[in-house]
C-alpha positions as a Python dict, from the first residue, in 0.01 Angstrom:
ca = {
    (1, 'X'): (0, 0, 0),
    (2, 'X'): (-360, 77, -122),
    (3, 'X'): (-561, -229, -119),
    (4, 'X'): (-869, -296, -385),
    (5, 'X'): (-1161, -532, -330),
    (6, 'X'): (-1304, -724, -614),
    (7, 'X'): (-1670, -693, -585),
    (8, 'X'): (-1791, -935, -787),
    (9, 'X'): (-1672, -1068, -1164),
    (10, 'X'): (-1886, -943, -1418),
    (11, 'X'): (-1852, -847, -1746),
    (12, 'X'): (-1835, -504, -1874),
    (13, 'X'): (-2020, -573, -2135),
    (14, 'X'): (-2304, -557, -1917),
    (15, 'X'): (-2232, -232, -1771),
    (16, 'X'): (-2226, -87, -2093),
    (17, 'X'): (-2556, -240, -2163),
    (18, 'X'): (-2635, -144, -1802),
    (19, 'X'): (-2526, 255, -1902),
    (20, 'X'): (-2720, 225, -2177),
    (21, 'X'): (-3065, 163, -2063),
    (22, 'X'): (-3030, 461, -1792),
    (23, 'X'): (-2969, 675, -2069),
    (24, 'X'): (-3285, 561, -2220),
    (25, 'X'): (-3443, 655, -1913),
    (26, 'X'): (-3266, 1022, -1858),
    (27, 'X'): (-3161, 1160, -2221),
    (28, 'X'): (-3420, 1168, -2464),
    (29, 'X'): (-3165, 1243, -2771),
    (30, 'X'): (-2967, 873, -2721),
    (31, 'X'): (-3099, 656, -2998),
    (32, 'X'): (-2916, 274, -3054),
    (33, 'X'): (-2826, 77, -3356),
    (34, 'X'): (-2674, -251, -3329),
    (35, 'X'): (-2568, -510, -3629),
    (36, 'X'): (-2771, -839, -3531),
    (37, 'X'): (-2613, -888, -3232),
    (38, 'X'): (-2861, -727, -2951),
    (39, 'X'): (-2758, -999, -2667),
    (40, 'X'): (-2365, -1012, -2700),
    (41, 'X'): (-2398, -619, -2638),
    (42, 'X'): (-2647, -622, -2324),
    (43, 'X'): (-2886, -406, -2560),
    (44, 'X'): (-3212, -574, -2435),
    (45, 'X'): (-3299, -327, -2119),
    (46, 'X'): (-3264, -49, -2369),
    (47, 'X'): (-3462, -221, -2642),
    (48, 'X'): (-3726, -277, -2431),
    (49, 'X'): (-3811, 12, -2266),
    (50, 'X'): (-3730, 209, -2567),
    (51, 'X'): (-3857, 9, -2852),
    (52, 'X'): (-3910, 354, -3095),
    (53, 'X'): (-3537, 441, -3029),
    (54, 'X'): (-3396, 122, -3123),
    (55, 'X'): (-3248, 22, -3492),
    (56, 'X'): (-3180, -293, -3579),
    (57, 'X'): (-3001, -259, -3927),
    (58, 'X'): (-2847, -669, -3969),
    (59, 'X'): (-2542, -809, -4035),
    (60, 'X'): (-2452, -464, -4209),
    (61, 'X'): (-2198, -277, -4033),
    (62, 'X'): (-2113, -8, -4281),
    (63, 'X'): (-2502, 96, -4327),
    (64, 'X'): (-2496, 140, -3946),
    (65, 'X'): (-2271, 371, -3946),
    (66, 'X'): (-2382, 531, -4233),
    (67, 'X'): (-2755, 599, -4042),
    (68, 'X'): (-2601, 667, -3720),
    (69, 'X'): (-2415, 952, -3910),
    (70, 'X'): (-2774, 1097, -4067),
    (71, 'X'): (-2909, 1024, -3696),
    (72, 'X'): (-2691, 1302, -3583),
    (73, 'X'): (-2819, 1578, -3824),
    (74, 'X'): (-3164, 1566, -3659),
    (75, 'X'): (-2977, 1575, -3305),
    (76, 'X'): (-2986, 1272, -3204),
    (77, 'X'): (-2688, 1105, -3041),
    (78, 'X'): (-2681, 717, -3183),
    (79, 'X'): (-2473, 470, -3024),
    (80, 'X'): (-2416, 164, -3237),
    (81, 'X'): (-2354, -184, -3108),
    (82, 'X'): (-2111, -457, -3262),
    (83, 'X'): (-1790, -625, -3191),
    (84, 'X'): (-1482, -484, -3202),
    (85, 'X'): (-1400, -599, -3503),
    (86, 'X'): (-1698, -485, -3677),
    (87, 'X'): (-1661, -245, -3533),
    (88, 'X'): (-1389, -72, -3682),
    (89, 'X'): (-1209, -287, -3909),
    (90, 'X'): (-1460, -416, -4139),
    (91, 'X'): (-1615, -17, -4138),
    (92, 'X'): (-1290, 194, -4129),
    (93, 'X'): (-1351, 370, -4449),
    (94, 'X'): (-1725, 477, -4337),
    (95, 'X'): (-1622, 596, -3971),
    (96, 'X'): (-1321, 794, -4136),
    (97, 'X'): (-1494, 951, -4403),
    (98, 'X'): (-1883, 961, -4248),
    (99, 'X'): (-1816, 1037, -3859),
    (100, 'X'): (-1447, 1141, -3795),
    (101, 'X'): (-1410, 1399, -4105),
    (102, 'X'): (-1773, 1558, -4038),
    (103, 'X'): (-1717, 1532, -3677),
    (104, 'X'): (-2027, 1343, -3642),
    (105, 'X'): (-2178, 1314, -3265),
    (106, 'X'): (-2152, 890, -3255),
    (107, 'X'): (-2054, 686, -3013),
    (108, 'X'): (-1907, 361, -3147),
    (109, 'X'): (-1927, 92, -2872),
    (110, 'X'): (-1748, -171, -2982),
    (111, 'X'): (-1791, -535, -2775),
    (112, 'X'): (-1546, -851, -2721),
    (113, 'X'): (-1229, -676, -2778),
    (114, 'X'): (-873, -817, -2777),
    (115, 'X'): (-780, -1187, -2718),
    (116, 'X'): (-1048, -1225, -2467),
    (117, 'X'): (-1323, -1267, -2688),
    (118, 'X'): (-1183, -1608, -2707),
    (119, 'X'): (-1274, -1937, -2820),
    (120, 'X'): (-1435, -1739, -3165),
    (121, 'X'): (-1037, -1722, -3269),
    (122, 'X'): (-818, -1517, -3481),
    (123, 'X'): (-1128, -1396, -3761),
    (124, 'X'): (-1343, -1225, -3452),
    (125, 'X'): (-1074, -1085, -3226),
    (126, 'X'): (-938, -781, -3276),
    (127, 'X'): (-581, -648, -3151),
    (128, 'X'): (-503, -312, -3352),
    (129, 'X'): (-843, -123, -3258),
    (130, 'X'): (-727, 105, -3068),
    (131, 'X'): (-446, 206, -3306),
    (132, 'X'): (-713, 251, -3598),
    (133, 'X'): (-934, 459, -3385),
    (134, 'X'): (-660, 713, -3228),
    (135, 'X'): (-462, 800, -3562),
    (136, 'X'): (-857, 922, -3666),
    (137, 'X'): (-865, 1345, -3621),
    (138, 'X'): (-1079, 1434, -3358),
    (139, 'X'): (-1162, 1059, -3222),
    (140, 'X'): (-1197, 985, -2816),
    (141, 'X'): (-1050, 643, -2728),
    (142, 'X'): (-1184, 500, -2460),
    (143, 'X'): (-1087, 185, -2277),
    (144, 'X'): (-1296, 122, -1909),
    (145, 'X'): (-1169, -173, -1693),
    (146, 'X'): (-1453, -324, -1499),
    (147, 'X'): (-1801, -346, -1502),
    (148, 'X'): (-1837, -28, -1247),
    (149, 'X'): (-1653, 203, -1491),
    (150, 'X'): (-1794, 107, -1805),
    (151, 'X'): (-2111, 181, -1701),
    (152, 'X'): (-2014, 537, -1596),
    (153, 'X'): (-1830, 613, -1895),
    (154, 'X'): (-2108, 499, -2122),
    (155, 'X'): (-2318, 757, -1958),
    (156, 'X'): (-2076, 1023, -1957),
    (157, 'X'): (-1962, 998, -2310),
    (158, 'X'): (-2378, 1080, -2410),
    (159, 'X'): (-2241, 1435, -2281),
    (160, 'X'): (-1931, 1462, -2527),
    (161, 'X'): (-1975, 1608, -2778),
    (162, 'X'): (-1811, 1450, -3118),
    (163, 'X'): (-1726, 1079, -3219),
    (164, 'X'): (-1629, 840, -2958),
    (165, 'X'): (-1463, 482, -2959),
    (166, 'X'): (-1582, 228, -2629),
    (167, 'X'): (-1392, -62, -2590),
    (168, 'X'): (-1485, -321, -2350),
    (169, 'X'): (-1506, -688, -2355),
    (170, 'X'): (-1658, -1000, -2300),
    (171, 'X'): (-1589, -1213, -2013),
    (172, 'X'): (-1609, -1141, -1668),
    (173, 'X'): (-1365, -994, -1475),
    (174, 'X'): (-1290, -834, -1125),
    (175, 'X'): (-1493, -537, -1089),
    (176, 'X'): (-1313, -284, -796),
    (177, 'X'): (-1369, 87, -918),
    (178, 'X'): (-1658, 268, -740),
    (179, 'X'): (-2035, 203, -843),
    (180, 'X'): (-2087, 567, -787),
    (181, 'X'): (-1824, 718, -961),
    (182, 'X'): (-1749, 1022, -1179),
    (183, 'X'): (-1599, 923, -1514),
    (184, 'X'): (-1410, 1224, -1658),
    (185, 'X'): (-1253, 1188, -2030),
    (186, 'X'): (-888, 1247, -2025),
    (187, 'X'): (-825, 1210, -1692),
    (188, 'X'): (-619, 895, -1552),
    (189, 'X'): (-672, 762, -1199),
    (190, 'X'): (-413, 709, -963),
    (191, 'X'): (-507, 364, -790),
    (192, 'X'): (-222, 354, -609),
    (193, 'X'): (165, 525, -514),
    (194, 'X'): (486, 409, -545),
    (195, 'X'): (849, 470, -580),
    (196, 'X'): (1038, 229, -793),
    (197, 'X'): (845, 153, -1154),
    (198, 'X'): (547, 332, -1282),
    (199, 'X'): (277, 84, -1448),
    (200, 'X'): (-2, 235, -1655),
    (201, 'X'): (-243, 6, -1777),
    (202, 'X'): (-597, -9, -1942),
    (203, 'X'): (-914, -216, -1982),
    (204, 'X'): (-855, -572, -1887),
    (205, 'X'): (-521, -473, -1736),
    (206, 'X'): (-559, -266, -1499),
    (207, 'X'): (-665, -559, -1220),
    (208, 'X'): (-372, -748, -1346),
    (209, 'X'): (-157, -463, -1301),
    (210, 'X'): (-298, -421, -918),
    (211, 'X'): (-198, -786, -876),
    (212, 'X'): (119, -734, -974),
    (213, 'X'): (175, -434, -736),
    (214, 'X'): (113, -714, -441),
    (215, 'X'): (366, -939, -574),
    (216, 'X'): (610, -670, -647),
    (217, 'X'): (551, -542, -263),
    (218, 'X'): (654, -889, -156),
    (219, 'X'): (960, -835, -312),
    (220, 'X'): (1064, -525, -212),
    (221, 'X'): (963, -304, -485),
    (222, 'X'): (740, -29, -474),
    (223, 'X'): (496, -8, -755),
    (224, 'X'): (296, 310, -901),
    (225, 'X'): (-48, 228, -1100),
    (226, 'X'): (-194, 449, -1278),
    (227, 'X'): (-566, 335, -1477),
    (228, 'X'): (-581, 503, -1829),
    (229, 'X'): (-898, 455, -1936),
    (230, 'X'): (-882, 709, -2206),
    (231, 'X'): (-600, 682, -2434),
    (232, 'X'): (-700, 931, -2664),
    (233, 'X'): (-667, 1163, -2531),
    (234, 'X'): (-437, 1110, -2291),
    (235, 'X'): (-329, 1209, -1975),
    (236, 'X'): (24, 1325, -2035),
    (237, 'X'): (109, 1507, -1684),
    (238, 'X'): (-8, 1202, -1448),
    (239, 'X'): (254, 952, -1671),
    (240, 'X'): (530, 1236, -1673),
    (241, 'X'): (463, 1312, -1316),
    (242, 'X'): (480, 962, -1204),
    (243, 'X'): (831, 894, -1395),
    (244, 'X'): (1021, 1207, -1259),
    (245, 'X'): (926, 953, -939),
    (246, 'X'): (1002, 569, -1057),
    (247, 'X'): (1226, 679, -1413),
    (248, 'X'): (1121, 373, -1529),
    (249, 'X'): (801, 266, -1649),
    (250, 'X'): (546, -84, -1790),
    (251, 'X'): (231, -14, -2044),
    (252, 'X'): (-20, -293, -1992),
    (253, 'X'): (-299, -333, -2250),
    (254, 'X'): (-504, -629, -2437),
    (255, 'X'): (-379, -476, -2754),
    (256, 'X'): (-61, -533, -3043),
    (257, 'X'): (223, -351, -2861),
    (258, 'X'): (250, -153, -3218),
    (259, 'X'): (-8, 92, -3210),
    (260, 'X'): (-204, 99, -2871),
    (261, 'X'): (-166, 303, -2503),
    (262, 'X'): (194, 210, -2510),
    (263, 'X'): (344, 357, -2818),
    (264, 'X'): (125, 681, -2749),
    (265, 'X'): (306, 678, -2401),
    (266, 'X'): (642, 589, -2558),
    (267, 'X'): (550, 950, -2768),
    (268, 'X'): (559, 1153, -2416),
    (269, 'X'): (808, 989, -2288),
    (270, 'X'): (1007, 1047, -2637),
    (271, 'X'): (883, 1397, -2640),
    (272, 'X'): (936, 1537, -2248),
    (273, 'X'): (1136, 1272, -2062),
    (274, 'X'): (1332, 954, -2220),
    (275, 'X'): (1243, 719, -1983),
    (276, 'X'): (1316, 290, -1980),
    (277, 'X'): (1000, 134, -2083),
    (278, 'X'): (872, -205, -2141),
    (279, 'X'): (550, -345, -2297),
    (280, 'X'): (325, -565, -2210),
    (281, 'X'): (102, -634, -2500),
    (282, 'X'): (78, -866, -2800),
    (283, 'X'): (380, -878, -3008),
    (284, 'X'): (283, -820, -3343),
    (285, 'X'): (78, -1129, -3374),
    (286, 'X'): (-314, -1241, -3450),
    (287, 'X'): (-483, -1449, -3164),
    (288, 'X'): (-649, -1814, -3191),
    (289, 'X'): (-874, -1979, -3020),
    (290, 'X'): (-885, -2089, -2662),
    (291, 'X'): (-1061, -1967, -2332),
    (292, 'X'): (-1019, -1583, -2223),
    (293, 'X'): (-757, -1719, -1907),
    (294, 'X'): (-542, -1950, -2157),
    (295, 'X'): (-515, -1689, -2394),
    (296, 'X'): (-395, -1426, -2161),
    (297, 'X'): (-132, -1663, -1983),
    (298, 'X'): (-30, -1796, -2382),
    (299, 'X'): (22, -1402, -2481),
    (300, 'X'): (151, -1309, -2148),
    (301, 'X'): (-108, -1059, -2051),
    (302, 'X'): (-131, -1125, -1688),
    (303, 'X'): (21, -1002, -1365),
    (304, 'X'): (299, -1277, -1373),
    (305, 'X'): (416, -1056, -1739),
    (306, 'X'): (377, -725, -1541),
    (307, 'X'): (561, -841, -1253),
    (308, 'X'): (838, -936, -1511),
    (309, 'X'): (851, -656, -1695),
    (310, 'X'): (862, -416, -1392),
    (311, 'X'): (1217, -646, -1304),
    (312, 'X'): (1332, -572, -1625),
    (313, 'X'): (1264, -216, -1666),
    (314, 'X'): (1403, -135, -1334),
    (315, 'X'): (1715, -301, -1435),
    (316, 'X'): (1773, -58, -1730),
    (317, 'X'): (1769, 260, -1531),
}
């Protein structure tokens, strides 16, 4: 069994602030636009070294998008900074109808995701992102899982070309992909092969789901993983490849079950290959307030839940 080293905790945050400022340094186009809120989103590097390139529009999420829209039509490529939650609920109606139906070149990089934004509770976390985002024509979802890949894919996304949504959180966690790696839209990585489940997971996840793997070896069972960082879109052939293997496979993600990476698996599955599947993911429920590590073991977002599930699932075959 494939073995991964954690590194270091940090937060990917950072390494999207940490992608950022490179891309100050090496693409002359990248502009930034954040909503009051410069230090939660690791903006500073950029700001700095960049001061001319910088917009700092207030606690006014809607106008942001609206200028980083118009910032496109001179060929610029803005990426705006906020949380999650501001980032896309409180501004659907201007990202539908001012970046995702004119195809506008932003990139909406959207901070303290999911449960783990923690003790600011319920109001500031947001659990159904990533199903507002993907049902939006033309959208890229992405989701990175450490500090390591967030960085790359904040970088690699300045080379896409049309509206992007980049998730990532706020407090630190294992960081085990490659410094100097590749990040390619679309395409899942296979962290490690097995035999008797499949687990796909994203963001947050994805070290969970590696921990599980050990535990599951200890008992016998041979566990695929499989990191989707991009859910939309998604990489159908590595999930329908890996469950002609296991036929039986757990979604892992800091999201509401309804609407996330699972139910766009459960559509593939559905589609090309009925296959047992269980979630691991909120269950239809708004957070509260706590510390990132109680809120994950409260939900059940953790390996212990993935190790569970994996039981379960390969009990239904």
């Amino acid at each position: 069994m494939k073995t991964y080293t954690n590194t270091g905790n940090n937060d990917t945050r950072s390494g999207f602030g940490a992608g950022l400022a490179e891309l100050g340094r090496t693409n002359l186009n990248v502009v930034a636009l954040c909503a009051d809120l410069t230090p939660s989103l690791k903006m500073g590097e950029f700001i700095k070294e960049n001061p001319d390139r910088f917009f700092q529009v207030g606690i006014a999420e809607a106008n942001m998008m609206g200028m980083a829209a118009g910032l496109t039509i001179g060929g610029k490529i803005p990426f705006t900074g906020t949380f999650a939650n501001f980032s896309t609920g409180r501004v659907y109606d201007q990202i539908r109808q001012s970046i995702a139906y004119s195809d506008k070149n932003v990139k909406i990089c959207a901070s303290h995701a999911g449960l783990t934004l923690g003790e600011d509770g319920a109001t500031h976390q947001i659990l159904e992102d990533i199903g507002l985002m993907k049902m939006l024509p033309g959208m890229t979802v992405i989701n990175p899982c450490d500090y390591n890949q967030t960085k790359a894919a904040t970088i690699a996304i300045a080379d896409h070309v049309g509206p992007v949504y980049l998730r990532f959180g706020r407090p630190k966690v294992a960081n085990f992909t490659p410094a100097d790696q590749k990040f390619e839209i679309g395409k899942a990585l296979h962290l490690q092969s097995g035999t008797d489940v499949t687990i796909v997971a994203t963001g947050h996840l994805v070290w969970e789901a590696l921990e599980a793997a050990k535990v599951l070896n200890e008992k016998g069972i041979s566990a695929e993983v499989i990191n989707i960082h991009t859910i939309k879109p998604l990489d159908s052939k590595a999930i329908l490849d890996s469950v002609a293997k296991t036929r039986c496979i757990v979604t892992a993600e800091e999201h509401n079950y309804l609407g996330g990476l699972g139910e766009s698996v459960s559509r593939v599955l559905a589609q090309h290959n009925p296959t047992p599947q269980e979630f691991v993911a909120t269950n239809d429920t708004f957070g509260e307030s706590g510390t990132p590590a109680q809120l994950m073991d409260k939900y059940g977002l953790n390996a212990d839940a993935i190790v569970n599930a994996s039981i379960k699932v390969i009990g239904r075959k």
